[in-house]
N, C-alpha and C positions, 0 to 999 in steps of 0.2 A: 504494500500500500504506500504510494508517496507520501512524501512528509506531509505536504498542506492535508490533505483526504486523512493520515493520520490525524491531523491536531484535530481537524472538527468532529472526527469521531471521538475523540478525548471530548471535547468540549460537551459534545452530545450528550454521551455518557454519565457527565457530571452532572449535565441537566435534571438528569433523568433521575437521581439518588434514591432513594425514599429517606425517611426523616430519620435522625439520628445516625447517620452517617459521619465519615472523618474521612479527608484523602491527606494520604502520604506520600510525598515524596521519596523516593530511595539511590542510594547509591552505596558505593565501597569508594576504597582508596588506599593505597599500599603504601606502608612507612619504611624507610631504609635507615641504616644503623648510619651510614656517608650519608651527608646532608645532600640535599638539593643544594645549588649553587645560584647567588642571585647577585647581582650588584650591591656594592658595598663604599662605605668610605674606608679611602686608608692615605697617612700624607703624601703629600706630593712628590713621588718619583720613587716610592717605596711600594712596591706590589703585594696587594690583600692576601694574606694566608688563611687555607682551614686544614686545620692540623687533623689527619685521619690515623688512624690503630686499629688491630686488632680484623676481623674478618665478617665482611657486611653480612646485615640480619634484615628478615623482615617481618611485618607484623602486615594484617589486615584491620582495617577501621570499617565495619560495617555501622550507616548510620538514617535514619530518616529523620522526614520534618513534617510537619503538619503545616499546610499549606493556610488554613485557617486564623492557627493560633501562634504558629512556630514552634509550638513544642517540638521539642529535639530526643531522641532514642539513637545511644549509642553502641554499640557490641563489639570488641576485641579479638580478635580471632589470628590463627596463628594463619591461614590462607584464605583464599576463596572459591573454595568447591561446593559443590551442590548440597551435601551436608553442613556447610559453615550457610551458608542461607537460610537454608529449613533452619538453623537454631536460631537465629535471626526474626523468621516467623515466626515462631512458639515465642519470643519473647515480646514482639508486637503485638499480638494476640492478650500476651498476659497483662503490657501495658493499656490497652483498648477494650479490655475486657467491659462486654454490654454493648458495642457499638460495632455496626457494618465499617468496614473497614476496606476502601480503593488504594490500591499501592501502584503509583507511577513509578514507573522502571524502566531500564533498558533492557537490550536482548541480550546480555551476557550470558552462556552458558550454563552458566550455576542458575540464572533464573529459569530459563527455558526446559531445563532436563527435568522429565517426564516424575520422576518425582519430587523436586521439587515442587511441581505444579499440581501434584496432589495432594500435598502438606497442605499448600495453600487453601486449596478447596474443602480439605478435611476442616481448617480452621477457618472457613467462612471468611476468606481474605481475598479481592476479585483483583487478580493482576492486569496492569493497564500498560500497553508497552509504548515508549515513547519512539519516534522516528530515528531511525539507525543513523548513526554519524552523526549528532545533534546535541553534546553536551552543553550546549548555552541554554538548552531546553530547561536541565536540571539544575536548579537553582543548591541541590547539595556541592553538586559541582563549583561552584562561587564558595562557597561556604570552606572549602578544599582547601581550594588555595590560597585563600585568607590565614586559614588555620596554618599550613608549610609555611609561608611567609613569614608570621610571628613567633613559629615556634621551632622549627627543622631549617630553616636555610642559614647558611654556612657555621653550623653548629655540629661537634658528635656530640650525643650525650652517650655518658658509660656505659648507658647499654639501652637497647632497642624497647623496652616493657617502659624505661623510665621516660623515654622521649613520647614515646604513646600515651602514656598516661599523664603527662603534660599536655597533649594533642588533644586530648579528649577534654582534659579539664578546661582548656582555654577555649573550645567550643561550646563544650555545657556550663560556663560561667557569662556568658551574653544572655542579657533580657531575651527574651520570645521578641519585644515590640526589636530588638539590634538584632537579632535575627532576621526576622522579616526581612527590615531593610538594608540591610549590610548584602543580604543572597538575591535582593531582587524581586524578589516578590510583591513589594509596594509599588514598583516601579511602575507608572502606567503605561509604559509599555510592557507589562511582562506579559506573555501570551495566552496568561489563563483568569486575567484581571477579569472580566466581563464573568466568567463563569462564578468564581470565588464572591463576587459583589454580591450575585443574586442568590446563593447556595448556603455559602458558607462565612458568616458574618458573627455562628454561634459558638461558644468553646465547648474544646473535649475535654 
């Protein structure tokens, strides 16, 4: 399905909710023990250093948003395969527990495999896939690289768990209202403004 014919069946969709409903945003994102690399200051004609050690690690950030209210759900995971998802759902589910639950996503693998998408179903959770090659779509995606930016660029920390759990604290320490607007979502251009206005204006 092309991307535009995707969005308006997103949009549709949302229309269509019945009450008591929540849509979620979703995404991953991979931490490395070597920082990302950003521009820096350093004096003039003295070249910026980041000191590396030791043998690169990774961790997985699984995390969503509530497109409503900005509540954020965070999950730590040592990869991302179709079982680090499904526990990702079970703990969605446990957060939204009482509420129909839309989860915007991409087609990554881990989501699409045929069990994962019966977790989903098990746990009354309706997957909504967003248009393939379109991370501006997903407002976690902002959220991302906000987060590397303040916390992982030209940094090691001593080890991979403790930089993650810095990652995470400095994204679940933003209001819901610096959420929203920090990822775009307030933005009146974001793509799903018009939907969210008429839908989703109530908290979960």
């Amino acid at each position: 399905m092309p991307s535009a014919k995707k969005k308006s069946h997103i949009r549709r969709v949302l229309g269509n909710l019945p009450p008591r409903s929540v849509v979620l945003v979703e995404d991953e994102t991979d931490l490395l023990l070597f920082p990302p690399l950003r521009a820096m200051w350093s004096p003039r004609g003295v070249p910026a250093r980041v000191v590396l050690t030791g043998w690169n690690a990774r961790r997985t950030v699984f995390g969503c948003m509530n497109l409503a209210t900005g509540h954020r759900v965070f999950q730590l995971r040592y990869r991302q395969r179709a079982h680090d998802f499904q526990a990702f759902l079970h703990e969605l589910r446990r957060q939204y527990r009482g509420w129909q639950v839309t989860l915007l996503l991409d087609s990554d693998s881990s989501h699409t495999a045929l069990a994962s998408q019966a977790v989903a179903a098990e746990l009354g959770i309706q997957l909504l896939w967003l248009p393939k090659r379109a991370p501006e779509l997903n407002p976690m995606d902002t959220l991302w690289g906000q987060g590397k930016d303040a916390i992982c660029a030209n940094k090691q920390y001593a080890s991979i768990d403790e930089q993650a759990a810095q990652f995470i604290d400095h994204l679940a320490g933003l209001t819901d209202a610096e959420a929203l607007k920090t990822s775009g979502i307030r933005s009146k251009h974001f793509w799903l403004r018009q939907a969210m206005v008429k839908r989703f204006c109530r908290p979960a």
